[in-house]
C-alpha positions, -999 to 999 in steps of 0.1 A, spaced: 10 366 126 -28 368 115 -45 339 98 -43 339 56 -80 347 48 -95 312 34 -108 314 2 -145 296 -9 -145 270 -25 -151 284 -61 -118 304 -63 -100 277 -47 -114 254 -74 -103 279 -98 -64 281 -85 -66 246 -84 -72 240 -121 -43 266 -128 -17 251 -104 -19 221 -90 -13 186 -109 -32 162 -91 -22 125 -92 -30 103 -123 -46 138 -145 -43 156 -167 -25 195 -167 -46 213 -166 -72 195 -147 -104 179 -167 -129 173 -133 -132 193 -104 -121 179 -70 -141 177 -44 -131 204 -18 -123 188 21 -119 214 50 -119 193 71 -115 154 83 -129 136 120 -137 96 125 -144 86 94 -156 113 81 -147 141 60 -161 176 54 -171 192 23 -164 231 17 -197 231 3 -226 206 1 -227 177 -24 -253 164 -40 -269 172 -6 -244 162 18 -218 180 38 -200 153 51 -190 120 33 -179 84 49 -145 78 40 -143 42 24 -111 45 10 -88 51 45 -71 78 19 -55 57 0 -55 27 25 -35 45 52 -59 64 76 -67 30 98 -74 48 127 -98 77 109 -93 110 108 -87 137 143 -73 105 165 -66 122 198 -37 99 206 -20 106 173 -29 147 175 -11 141 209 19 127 196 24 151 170 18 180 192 46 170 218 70 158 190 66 193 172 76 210 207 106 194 210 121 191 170 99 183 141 131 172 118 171 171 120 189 152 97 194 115 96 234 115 82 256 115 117 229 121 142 202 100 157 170 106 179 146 85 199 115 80 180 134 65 152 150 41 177 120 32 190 100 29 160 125 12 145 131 -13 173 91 -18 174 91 -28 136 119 -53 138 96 -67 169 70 -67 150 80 -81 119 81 -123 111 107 -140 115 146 -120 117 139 -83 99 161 -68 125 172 -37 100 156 -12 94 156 19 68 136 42 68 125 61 41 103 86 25 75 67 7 64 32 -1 80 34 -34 110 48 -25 111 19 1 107 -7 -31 133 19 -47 161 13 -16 149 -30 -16 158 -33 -52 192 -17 -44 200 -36 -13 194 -73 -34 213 -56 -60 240 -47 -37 241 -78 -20 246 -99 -51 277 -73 -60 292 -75 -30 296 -108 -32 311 -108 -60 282 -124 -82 270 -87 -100 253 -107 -128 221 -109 -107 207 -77 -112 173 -87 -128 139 -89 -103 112 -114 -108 79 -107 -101 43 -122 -112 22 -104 -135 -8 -81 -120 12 -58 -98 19 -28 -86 50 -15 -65 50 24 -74 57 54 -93 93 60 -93 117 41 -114 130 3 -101 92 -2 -91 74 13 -124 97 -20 -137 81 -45 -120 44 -30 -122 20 -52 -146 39 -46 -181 8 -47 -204 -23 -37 -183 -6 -12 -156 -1 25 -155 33 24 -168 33 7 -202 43 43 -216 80 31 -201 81 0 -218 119 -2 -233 130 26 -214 128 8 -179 150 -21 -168 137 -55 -186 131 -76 -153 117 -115 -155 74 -117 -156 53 -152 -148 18 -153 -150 -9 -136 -126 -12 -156 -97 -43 -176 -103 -71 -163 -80 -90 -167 -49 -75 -164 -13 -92 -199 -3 -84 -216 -37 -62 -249 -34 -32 -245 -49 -26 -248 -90 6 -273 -91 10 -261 -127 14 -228 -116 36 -234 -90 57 -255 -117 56 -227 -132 71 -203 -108 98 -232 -99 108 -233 -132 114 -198 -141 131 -189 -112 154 -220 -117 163 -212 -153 169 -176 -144 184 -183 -113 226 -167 -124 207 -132 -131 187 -132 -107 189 -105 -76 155 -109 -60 119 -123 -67 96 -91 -54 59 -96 -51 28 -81 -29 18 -112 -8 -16 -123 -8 -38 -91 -23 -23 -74 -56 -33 -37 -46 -39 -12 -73 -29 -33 -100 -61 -51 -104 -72 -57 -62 -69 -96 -69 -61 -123 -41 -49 -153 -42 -37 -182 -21 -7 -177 3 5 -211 -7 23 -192 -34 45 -175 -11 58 -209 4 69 -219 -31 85 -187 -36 100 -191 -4 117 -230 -14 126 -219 -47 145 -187 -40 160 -207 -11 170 -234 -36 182 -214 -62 198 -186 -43 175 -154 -47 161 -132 -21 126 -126 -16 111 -93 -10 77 -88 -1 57 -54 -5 39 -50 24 29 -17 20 -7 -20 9 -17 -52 32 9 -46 61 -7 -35 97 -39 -57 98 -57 -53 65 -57 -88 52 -65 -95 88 -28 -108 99 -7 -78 109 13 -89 81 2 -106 48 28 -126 49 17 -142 81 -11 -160 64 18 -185 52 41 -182 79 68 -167 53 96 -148 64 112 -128 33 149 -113 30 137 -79 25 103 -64 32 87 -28 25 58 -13 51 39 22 47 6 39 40 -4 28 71 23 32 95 16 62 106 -21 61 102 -20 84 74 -5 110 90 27 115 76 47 100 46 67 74 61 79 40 48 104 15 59 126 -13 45 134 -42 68 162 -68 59 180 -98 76 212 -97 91 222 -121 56 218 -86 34 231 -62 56 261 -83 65 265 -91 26 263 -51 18 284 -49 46 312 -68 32 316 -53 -5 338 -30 -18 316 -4 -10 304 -15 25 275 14 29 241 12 15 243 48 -5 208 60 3 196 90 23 167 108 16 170 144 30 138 138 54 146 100 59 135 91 101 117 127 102 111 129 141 75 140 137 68 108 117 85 85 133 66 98 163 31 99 148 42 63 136 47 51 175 15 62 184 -2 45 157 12 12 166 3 15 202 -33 23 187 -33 -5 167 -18 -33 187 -37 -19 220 -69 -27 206 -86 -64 195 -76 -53 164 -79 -87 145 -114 -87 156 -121 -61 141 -114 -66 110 -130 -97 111 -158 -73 122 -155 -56 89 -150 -82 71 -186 -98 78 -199 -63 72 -188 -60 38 -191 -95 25 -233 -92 41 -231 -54 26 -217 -65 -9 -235 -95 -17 -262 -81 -33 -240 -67 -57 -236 -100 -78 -272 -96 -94 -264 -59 -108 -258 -63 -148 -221 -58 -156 -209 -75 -119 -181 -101 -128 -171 -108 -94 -175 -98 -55 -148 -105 -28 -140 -99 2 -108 -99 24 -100 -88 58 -109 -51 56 -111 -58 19 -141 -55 -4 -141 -55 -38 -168 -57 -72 -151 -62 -100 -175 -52 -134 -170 -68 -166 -164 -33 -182 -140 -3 -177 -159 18 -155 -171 55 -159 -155 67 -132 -172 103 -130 -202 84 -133 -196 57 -104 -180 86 -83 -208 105 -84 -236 78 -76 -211 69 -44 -215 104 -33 -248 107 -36 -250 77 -11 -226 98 14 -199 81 4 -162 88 -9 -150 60 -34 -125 61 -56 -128 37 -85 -108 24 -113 -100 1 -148 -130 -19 -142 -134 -19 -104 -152 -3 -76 -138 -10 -39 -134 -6 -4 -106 -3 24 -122 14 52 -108 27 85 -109 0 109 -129 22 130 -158 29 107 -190 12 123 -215 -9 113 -241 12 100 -214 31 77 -203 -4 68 -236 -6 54 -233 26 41 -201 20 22 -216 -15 7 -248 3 -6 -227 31 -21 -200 6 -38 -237 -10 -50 -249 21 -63 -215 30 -80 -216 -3 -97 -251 3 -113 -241 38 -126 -205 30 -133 
């Protein structure tokens, strides 16, 4: 069958802007994409020069999953074999070995007893199938007043429905919803800074609100350690130990949303880890298979799947059509074996020097609130909504693909880039922040 002709870049452009909703935009489209055509290390290829370059350091992992870069051999590998032999058969009565193993490996992997796992499409559906197995668990056991979440303020879980409900209320993307979504329980924003001591007024005030909601309470869900895109603030793990004693005192279940910081990018494999927590449920993604595929996962304790297990209806009803896809779940092997086969943590902490050096300068630029850095982590914060076109642009000029937002410009770069494109990165988050 001969190749489809490949169009340039202009009439692609143009069939974009007629068909194609692209994420967060408008319909049709306001600003032009940049056109890729291709993606190798940690860099990707431009149909047509921009602003004088052809090729553009990736300093956003697309969308914090591509740890590993782009063209890994091992991972090309692992697709190429997994496609000879299947590439998907259905989940619902049948079973195959890369979901085993993969599925073995994260239970391994993960703290403490996560021993189940499901696995699913996306990182929100993953939030989507976590909020149903507390919710499950609860009715099972006869208690199905808790059916409310609790979560802190400043987050972000996803774009489909039980997760839009415990994103930020106010400041997130999903205030449109607001009466339309299920009315779950808010505290405060975490108060900020990874290395700050802890606020015993704020942890007074997490005791006390899961305490006095305790009877309708399912689950208290929350991203450990880094709030991702709903605001890319960090704050002291200590948090998660109260969590821990008051769900454990007051019988909820803790979920954790991994899915941002799991596999290394806080610089523990899991966020988590930086408290020694171990949570009833927790969701992984993006990065599991090194931004591949779309695959997510939802590990719980033998507690909630022996609770589910005992209800009236002793199945979790959940099964996404591609749920353990074969060519995902062995992409997904092969970036674990990349991951953990390497010094991994130092190389974050690699990064991690790179960008705080890199970034520094940024906190004399007019408009800079704040600069931090964590793990493979950086992060200016301005003390204005940003023009993103603007910010964008002066990125690119620097060789450099960012993607900014609200009022912040940031990094989460493969764990592969090098120093020099370290550098690179930090000068271009510099010049986004002067333009933006």
């Amino acid at each position: 069958m001969p190749e489809p002709e490949s169009m340039d870049a202009h009439d692609l452009l143009a069939l974009d802007r007629q068909h194609v909703w692209h994420p967060y935009g408008p319909m049709p489209g306001t600003d032009d994409p940049l056109v890729i055509e291709s993606a190798a290390g940690v860099r990707l290829r431009t149909a047509e020069p921009v602003q004088g370059h052809t090729e553009l350091v990736d300093g956003m992992s697309s969308w914090w999953s591509a740890i590993h870069g782009y063209n890994h051999p091992v991972l090309n590998e692992a697709a190429r074999g997994q496609l000879d032999r299947m590439s998907h058969v259905m989940f619902g009565g049948l079973t195959h070995e890369p979901a085993v193993r993969l599925a073995k490996r994260l239970a391994d992997l993960a703290p403490g007893d996560l021993e189940h796992v499901f696995l699913c499409d996306s990182g929100s559906v993953s939030v989507e199938v976590a909020a149903k197995m507390c919710l499950q668990y609860w009715r099972s056991l006869g208690r199905p007043a808790k059916q409310r979440l609790l979560t802190w303020r400043g987050g972000y879980h996803g774009d489909t429905w039980q997760p839009m409900s415990v994103c930020d209320p106010d400041g997130g993307m999903h205030d449109l919803w607001s009466g339309v979504l299920p009315r779950q329980v808010f505290a405060d924003e975490p108060p900020a800074g990874f290395d700050a001591p802890l606020d015993e007024a704020y942890a007074d005030h997490l005791r006390e609100l899961i305490g006095r909601h305790a009877e309708e309470l399912a689950a208290v869900i929350v991203e450990p350690v880094v709030q991702g895109a709903g605001g890319m603030r960090f704050h002291s793990p200590a948090y998660l130990k109260v969590l821990r004693e008051a769900c454990d005192a007051h019988d909820v279940l803790l979920v954790l949303d991994e899915i941002a910081t799991g596999f290394g990018r806080t610089g523990e494999l899991f966020a988590a880890g930086h408290a020694g927590v171990v949570p009833d449920v927790m969701c992984v993604g993006k990065a599991l298979t090194g931004g591949y595929l779309t695959m997510a996962a939802t590990l719980c304790t033998p507690r909630v799947a022996d609770g589910i297990s005992r209800g009236e209806v002793p199945v979790l009803a959940h099964g996404p059509t591609f749920m353990a896809n074969p060519l995902a779940a062995a992409v997904a092997g092969a970036s674990l074996d990349v991951l953990l086969q390497q010094d991994w943590r130092q190389e974050i902490k690699r990064i991690e020097a790179g960008l705080r050096d890199g970034l520094e300068r940024a906190r004399t630029i007019p408009g800079v609130r704040d600069v931090r850095v964590l793990g493979a982590i950086g992060v200016v914060q301005l003390d204005h909504p940003i023009d993103m076109t603007a910010a964008t642009r002066a990125a690119v000029g620097e060789g450099v693909w960012l993607r900014p937002f609200r009022d912040l410009i940031y990094t989460m770069p493969p764990y592969i880039t090098g120093d020099e494109d370290i550098a690179r990165i930090c000068a271009a988050v510099c010049a986004a922040a002067r333009e933006g």
